[in-house]
N, CA, C and O atoms as CSV, one atom per row, in Angstrom:
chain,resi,resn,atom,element,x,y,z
A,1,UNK,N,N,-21.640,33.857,-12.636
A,1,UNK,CA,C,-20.446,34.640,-12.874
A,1,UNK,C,C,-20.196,34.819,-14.371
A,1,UNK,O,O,-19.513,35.752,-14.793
A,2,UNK,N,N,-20.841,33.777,-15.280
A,2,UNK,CA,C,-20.708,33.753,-16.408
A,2,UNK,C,C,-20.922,34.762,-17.033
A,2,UNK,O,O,-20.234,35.352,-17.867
A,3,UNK,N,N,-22.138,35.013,-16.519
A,3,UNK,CA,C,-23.275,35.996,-17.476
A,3,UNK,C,C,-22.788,37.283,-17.294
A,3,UNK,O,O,-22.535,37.952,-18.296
A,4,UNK,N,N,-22.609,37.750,-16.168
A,4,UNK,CA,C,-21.916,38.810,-15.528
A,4,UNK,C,C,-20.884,39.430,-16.557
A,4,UNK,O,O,-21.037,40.575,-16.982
A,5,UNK,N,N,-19.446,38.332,-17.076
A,5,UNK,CA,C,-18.682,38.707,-17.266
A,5,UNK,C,C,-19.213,39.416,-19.157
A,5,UNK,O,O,-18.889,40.406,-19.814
A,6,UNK,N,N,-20.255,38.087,-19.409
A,6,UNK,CA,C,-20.604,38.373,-21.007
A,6,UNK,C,C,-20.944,40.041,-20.494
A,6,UNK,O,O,-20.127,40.933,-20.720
A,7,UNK,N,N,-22.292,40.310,-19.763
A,7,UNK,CA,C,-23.260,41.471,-19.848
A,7,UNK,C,C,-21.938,42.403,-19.963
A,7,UNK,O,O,-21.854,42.990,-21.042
A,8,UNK,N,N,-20.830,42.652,-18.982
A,8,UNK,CA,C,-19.706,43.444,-19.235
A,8,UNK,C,C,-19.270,43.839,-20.346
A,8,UNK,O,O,-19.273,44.991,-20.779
A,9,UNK,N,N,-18.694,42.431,-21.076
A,9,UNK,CA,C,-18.054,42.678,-22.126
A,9,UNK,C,C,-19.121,43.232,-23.298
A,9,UNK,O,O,-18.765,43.775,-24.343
A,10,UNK,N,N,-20.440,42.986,-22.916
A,10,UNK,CA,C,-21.420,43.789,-23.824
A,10,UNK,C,C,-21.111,45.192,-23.989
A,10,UNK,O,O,-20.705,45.830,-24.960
A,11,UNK,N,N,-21.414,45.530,-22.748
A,11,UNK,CA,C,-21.659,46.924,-21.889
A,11,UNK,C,C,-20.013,47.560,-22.290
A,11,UNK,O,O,-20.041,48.766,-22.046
A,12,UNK,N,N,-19.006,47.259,-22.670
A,12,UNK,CA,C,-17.783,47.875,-22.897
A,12,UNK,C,C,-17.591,47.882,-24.337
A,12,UNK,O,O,-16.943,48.844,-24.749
A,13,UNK,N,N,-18.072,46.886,-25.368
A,13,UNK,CA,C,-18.129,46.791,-26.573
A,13,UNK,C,C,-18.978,47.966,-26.719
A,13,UNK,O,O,-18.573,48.882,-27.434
A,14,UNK,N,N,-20.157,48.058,-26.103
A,14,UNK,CA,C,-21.218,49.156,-26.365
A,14,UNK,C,C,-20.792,50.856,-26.547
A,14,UNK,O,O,-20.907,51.644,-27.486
A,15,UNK,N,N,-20.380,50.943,-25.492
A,15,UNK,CA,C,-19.440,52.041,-24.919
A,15,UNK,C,C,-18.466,52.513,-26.098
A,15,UNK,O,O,-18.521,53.616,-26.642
A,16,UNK,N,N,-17.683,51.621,-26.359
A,16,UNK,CA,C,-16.284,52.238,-27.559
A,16,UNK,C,C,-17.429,52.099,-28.628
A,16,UNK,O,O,-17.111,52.968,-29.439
A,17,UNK,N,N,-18.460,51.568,-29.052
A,17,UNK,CA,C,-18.823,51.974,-30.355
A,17,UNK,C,C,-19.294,53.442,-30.611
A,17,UNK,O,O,-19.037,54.370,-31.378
A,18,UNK,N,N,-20.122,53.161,-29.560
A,18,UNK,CA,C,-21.130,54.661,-29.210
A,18,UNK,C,C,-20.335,55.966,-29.471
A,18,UNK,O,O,-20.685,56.975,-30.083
A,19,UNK,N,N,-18.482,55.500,-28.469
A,19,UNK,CA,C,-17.575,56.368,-28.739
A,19,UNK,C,C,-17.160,56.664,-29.775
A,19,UNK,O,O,-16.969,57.850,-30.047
A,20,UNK,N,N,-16.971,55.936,-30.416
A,20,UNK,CA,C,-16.016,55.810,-31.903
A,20,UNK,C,C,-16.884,56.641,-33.135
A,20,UNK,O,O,-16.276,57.089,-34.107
A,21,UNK,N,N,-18.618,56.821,-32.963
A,21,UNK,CA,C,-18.942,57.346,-33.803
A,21,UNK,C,C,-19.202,58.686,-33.999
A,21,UNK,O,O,-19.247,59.324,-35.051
A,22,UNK,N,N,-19.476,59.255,-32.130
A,22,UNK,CA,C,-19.332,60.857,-31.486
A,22,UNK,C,C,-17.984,60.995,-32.251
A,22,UNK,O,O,-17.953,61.878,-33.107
A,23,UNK,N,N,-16.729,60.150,-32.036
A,23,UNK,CA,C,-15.603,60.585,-32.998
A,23,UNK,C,C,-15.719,60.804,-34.468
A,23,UNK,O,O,-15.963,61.885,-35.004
A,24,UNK,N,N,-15.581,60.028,-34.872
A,24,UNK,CA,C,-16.142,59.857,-36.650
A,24,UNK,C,C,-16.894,61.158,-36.764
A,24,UNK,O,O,-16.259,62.027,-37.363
A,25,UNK,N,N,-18.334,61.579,-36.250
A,25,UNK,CA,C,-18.568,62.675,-36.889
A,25,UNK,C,C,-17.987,63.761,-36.560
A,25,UNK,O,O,-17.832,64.589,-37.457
A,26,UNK,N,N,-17.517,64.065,-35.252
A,26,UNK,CA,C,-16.659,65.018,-35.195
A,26,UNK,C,C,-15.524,65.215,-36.410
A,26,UNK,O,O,-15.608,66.159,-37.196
A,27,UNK,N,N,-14.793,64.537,-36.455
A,27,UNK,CA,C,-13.684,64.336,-37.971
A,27,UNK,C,C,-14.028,64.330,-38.788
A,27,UNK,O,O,-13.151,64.698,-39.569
A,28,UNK,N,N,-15.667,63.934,-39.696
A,28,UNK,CA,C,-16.539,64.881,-40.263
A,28,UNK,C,C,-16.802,65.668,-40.431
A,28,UNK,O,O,-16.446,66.028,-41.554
A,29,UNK,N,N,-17.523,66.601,-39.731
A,29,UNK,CA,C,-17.318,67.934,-39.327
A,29,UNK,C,C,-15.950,68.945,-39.355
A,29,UNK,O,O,-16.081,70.111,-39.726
A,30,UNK,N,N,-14.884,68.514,-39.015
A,30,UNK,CA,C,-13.932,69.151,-38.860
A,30,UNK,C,C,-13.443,69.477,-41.024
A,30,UNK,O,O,-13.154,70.390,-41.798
A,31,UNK,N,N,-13.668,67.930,-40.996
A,31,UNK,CA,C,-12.774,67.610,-42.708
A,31,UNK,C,C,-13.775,68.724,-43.575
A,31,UNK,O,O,-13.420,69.594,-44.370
A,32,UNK,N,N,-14.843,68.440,-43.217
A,32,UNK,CA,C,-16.141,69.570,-43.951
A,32,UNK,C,C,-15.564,70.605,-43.883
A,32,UNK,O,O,-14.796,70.874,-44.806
A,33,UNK,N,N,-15.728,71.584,-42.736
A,33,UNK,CA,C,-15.171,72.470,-42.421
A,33,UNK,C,C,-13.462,73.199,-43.560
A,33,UNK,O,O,-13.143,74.228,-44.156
A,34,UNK,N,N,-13.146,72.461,-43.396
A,34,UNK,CA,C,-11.727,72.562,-44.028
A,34,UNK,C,C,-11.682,72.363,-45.153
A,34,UNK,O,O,-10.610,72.605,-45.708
A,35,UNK,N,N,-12.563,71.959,-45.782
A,35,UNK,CA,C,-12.754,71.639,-47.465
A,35,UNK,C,C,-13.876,73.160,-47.609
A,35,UNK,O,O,-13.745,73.752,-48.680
A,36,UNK,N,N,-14.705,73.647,-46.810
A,36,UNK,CA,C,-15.667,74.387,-47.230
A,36,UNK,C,C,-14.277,76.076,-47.005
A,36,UNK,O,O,-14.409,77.020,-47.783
A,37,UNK,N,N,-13.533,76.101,-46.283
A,37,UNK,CA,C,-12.413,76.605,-46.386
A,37,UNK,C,C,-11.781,76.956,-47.819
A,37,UNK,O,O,-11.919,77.988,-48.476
A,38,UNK,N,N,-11.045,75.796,-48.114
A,38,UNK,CA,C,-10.276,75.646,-49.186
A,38,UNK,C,C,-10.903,75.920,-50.613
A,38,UNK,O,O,-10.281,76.389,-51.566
A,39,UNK,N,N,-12.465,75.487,-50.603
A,39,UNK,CA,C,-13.520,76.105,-51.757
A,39,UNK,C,C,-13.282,77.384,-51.329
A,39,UNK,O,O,-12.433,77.906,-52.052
A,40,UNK,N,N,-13.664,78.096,-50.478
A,40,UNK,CA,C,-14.034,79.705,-50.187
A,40,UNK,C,C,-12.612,80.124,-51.275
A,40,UNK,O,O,-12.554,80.601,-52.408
A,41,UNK,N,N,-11.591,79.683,-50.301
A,41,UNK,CA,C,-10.136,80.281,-51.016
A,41,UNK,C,C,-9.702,80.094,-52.749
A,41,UNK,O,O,-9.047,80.808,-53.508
A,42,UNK,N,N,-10.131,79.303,-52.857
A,42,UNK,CA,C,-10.127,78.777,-54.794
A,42,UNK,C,C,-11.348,79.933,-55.330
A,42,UNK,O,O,-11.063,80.539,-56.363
A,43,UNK,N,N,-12.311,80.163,-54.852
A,43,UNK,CA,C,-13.214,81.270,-55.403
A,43,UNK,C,C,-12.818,82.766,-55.415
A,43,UNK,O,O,-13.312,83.740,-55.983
A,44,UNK,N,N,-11.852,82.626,-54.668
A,44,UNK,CA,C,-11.458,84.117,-54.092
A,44,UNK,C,C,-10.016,84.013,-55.261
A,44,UNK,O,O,-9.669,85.037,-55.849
A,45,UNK,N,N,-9.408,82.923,-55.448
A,45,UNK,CA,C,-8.685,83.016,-56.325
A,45,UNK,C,C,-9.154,83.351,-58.000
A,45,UNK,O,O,-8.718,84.168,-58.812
A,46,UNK,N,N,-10.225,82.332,-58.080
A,46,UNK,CA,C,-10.799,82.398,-59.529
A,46,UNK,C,C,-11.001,83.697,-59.583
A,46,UNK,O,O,-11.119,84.246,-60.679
A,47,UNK,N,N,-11.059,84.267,-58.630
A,47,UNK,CA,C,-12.086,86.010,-59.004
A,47,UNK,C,C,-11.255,87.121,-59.213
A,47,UNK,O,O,-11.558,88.189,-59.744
A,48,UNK,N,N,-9.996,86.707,-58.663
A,48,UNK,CA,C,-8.910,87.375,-58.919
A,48,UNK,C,C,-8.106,88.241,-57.566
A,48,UNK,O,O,-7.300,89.159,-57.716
A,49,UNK,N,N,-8.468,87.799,-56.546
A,49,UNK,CA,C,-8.394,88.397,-55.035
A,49,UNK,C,C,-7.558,87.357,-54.480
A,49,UNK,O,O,-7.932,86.971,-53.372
A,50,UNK,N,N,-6.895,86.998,-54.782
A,50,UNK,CA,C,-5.732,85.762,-54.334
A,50,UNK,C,C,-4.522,86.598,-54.005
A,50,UNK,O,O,-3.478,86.056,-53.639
């Protein structure tokens, strides 16, 4: 019953990490996104189209 409960708590530790990093790069991606944005708009300003 022991082992059982460890292999679980493996198998669920495993799970939220695996999760947590599909997250992380998503919010990566997104922050990228939104900074490659905010450059576009500062260029469009420097150029005089603001």
């Amino acid at each position: 019953m022991k082992r059982v409960l460890i292999l679980l708590a493996l198998a669920l530790f495993s799970a939220g990490t695996l999760s947590a990093c599909n997250t992380m790069a998503g919010a990566g991606k997104d922050i990228q996104k939104a900074g490659d944005k905010i450059e576009d708009k500062a260029q469009d300003c420097k150029d005089g189209r603001c």
